[in-house]
C-alpha positions in Angstrom: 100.5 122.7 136.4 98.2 120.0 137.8 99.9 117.4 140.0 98.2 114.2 140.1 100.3 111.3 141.1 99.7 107.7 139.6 100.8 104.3 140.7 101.4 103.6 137.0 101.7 106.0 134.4 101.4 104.5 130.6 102.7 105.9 127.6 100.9 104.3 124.4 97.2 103.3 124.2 98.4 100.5 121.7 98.0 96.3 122.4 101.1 96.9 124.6 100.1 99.7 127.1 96.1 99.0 127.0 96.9 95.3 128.2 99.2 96.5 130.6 97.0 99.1 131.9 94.2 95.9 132.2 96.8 94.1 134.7 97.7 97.3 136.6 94.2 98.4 137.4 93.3 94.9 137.7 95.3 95.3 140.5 93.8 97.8 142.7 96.9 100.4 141.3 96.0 104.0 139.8 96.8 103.6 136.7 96.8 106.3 133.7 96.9 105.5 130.0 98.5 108.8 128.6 98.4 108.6 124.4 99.1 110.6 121.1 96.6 109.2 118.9 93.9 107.1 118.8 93.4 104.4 121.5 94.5 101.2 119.9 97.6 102.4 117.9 98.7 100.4 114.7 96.1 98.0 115.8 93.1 100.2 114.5 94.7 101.0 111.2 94.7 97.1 110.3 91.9 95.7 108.3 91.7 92.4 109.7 93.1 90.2 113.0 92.9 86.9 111.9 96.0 84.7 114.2 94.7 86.4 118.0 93.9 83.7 119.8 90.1 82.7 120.9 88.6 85.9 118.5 88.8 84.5 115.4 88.1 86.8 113.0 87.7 90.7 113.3 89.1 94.0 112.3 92.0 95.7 114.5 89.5 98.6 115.5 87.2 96.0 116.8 89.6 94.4 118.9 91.2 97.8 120.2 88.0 98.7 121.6 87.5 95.4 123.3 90.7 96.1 125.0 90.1 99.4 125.6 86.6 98.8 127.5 88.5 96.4 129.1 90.9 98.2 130.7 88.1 101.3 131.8 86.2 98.4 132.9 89.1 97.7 135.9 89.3 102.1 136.2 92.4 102.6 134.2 92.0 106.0 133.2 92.9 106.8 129.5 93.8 110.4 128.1 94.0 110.0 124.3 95.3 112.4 121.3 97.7 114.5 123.7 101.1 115.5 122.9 103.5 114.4 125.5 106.4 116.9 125.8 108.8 115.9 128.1 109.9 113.1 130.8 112.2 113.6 133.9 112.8 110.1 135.7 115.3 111.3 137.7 112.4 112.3 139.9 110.4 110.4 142.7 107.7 110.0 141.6 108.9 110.3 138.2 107.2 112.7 135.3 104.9 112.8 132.5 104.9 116.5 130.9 101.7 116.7 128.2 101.0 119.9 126.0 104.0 121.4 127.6 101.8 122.1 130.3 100.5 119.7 132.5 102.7 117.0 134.4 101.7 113.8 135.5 103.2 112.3 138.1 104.1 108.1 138.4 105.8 105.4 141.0 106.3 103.6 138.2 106.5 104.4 134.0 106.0 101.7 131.5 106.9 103.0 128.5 104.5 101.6 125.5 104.6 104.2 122.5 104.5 101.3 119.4 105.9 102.1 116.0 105.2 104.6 113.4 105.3 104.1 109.3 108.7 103.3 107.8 108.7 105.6 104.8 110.4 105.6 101.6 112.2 108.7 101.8 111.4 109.8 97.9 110.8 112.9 95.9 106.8 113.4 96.4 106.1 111.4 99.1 105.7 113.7 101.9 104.1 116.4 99.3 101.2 114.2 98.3 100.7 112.3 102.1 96.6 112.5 102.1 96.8 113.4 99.0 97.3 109.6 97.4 99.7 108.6 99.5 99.0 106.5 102.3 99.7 104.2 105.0 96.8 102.8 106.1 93.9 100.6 103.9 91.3 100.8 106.5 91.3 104.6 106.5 91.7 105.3 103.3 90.7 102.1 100.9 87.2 103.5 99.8 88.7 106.6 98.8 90.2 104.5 96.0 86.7 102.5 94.9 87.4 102.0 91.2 90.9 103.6 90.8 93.9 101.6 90.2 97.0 102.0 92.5 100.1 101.1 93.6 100.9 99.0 97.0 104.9 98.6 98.3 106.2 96.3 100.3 106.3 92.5 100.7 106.3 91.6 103.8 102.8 90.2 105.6 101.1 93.6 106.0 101.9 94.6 102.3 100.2 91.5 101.0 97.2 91.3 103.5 96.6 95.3 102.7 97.1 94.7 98.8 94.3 91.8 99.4 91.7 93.8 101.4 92.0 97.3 98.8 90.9 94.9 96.1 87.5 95.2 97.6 87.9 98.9 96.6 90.4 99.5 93.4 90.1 98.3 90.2 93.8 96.9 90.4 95.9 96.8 92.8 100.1 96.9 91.7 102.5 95.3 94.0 106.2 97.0 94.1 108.9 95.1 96.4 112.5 95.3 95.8 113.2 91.5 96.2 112.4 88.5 93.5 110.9 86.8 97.0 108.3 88.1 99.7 108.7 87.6 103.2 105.5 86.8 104.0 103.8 83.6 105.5 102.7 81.5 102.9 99.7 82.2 102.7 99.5 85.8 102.5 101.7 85.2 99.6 99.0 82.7 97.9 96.7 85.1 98.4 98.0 87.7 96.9 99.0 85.7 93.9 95.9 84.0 93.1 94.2 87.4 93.3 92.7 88.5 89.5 93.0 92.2 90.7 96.8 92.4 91.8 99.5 92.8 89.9 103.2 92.3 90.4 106.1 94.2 89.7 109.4 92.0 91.5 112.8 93.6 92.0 112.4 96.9 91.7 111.8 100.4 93.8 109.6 103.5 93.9 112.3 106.3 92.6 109.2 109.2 92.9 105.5 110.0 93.4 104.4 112.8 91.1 101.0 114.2 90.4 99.4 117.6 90.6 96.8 118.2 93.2 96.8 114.3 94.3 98.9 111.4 93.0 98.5 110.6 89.3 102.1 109.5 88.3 104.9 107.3 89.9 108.9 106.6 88.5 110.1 102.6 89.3 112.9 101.2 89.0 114.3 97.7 88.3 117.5 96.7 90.6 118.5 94.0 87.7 118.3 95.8 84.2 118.4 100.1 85.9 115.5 100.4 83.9 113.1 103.1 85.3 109.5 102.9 84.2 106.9 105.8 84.7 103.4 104.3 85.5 100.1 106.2 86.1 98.5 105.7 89.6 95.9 107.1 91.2 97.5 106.1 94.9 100.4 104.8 96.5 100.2 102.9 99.9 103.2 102.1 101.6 103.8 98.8 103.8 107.5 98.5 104.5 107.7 98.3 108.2 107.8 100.4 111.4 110.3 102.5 112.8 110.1 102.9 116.9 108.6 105.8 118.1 110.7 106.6 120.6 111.2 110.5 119.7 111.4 112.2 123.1 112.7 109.8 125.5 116.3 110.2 124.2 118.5 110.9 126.5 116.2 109.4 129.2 116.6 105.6 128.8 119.1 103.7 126.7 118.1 103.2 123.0 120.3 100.5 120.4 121.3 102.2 117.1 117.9 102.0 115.8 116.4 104.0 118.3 114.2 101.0 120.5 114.1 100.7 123.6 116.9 98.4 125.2 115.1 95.9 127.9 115.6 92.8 129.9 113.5 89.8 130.0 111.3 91.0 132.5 110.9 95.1 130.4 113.0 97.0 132.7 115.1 99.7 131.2 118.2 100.8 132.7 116.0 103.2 134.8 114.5 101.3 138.0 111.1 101.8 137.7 111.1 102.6 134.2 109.9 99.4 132.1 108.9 99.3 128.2 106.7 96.8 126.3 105.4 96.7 122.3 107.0 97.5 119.3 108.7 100.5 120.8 111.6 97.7 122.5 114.2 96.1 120.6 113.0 92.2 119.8 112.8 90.3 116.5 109.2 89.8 116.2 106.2 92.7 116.2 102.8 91.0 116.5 99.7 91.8 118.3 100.3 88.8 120.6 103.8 89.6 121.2 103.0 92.9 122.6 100.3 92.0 124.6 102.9 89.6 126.2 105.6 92.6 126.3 101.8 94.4 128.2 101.9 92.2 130.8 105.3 90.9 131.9 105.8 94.7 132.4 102.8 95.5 134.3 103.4 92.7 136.8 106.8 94.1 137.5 105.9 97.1 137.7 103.0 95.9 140.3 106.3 94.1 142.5 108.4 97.0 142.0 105.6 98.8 143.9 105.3 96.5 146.1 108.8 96.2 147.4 109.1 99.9 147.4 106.0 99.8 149.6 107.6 97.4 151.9 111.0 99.3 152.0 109.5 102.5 152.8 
């Protein structure tokens, strides 16, 4: 195994960990960006930021790459589309395992993983992912140029998503389980006033059907039981994001819901160990509010290294 040894090892390449990795570097500390996807995380997969302050408008790839120049800019060192395999913070310095085969080694770890897809947990859906279903516009949305298909959720990213696929699909069918979104209000005008969309209020996808891709979808209504087949030629699915916090079990504490328990200032009940993004336990999940999450960990994980430094 090779043993490098970091001042800051970083787990996640999304907002969170690339903004953190900015402050660390910034700093004069080794830093090392380890993540399993893409650099940029959810961020890439969204069509447009439009509320990030001072960048008006541009699409989330866009802005992943500005932070992720950014943060090679200052020498952070990033290692994307590895499969990290284990952690053991028990030791000093504390450890990274990748490809269940080389460790990296850290004075400090700020965990920064994100979210992944919620999903709906029906009859189809994982047998026809790629094949129709999906859960990202800007990857797949001109796959769909001229087909009709079906969009759930109805929260912000359901609506904004439904909006931008109209540039592709002839029609584009909401699905949410409430008679109400949840969105701000103007997502929700905008999806309204759009000729292309279509609602369909209380109800529930029940099962995706098709043969080699999606052609066929059951939904129910929660008022009248009523279950209505519908042809489709796509399903994309916006309900949310579940935190990806699959490995570190065991490690750190976790709430019921598997995220990250923190303090104000991002430490984890391991010293040393902070977390920042959508992985941690909080109400809200924006870009801004993990770049925030980025950097009130990174500068504590800069003065935990410091006093350390002093102490030793």
């Amino acid at each position: 195994m090779t043993e490098t040894i970091y001042d800051v090892i970083i787990v996640g390449a999304g907002p969170a960990g690339l903004t953190a990795g900015i402050y660390t570097s910034r700093a004069k500390l080794q830093t090392l960006i380890l993540n399993e996807g893409t650099v940029g995380g959810q961020l890439v997969l969204t069509h447009e930021i439009a509320n990030y302050p001072g960048v008006g408008s541009m699409s989330g790839y866009q802005l992943a790459t500005t932070m992720k120049n950014q943060a090679q800019s200052f020498g952070c060192e990033i290692k994307a589309n590895v499969n990290v395999t284990g952690y053991d913070f028990t030791a000093n310095p504390k450890k990274v395992e990748i490809n269940s085969k080389e460790a990296f080694y850290g004075k400090t770890i700020i965990l920064a993983p994100g979210g992944l897809p919620r999903m709906l947990n029906i009859p189809g859906e994982n047998e026809f992912k790629g094949k129709g279903v999906s859960y990202c516009a800007t990857c797949d949305g001109d796959f769909f140029t001229g087909k009709e298909i079906i969009v759930v959720g109805g929260g912000n990213s359901a609506l904004e998503e439904a909006v931008s696929l109209t540039k592709y699909a002839s029609k584009v069918t909401i699905v949410h389980q409430f008679d109400h979104f949840q969105a701000f209000p103007h997502a929700i005008l905008e999806a309204r006033s759009n000729p292309k969309i279509q609602l369909i209020m209380e109800s529930e996808l029940r099962e995706i059907s098709g043969n080699e891709s999606v052609n066929q979808v059951r939904i129910e209504n929660l008022t009248s039981c009523k279950i209505i087949e519908a042809k489709t030629d796509g399903v994309f699915i916006f309900i949310g994001y579940i935190a990806n916090t699959k490995g570190v079990e065991g490690h750190i504490t976790l709430n019921k819901n598997s995220e990250i328990l923190t303090d104000n200032d991002m430490h984890t009940n391991v010293p040393g160990v902070f977390a920042a993004g959508d992985c941690i336990a909080k109400r809200y999940r924006q870009v801004t509010t993990a770049v925030s999450d980025g950097t009130i960990a990174a500068l504590n994980a800069i003065e935990f290294i410091r006093i350390q430094q002093n102490v030793n």
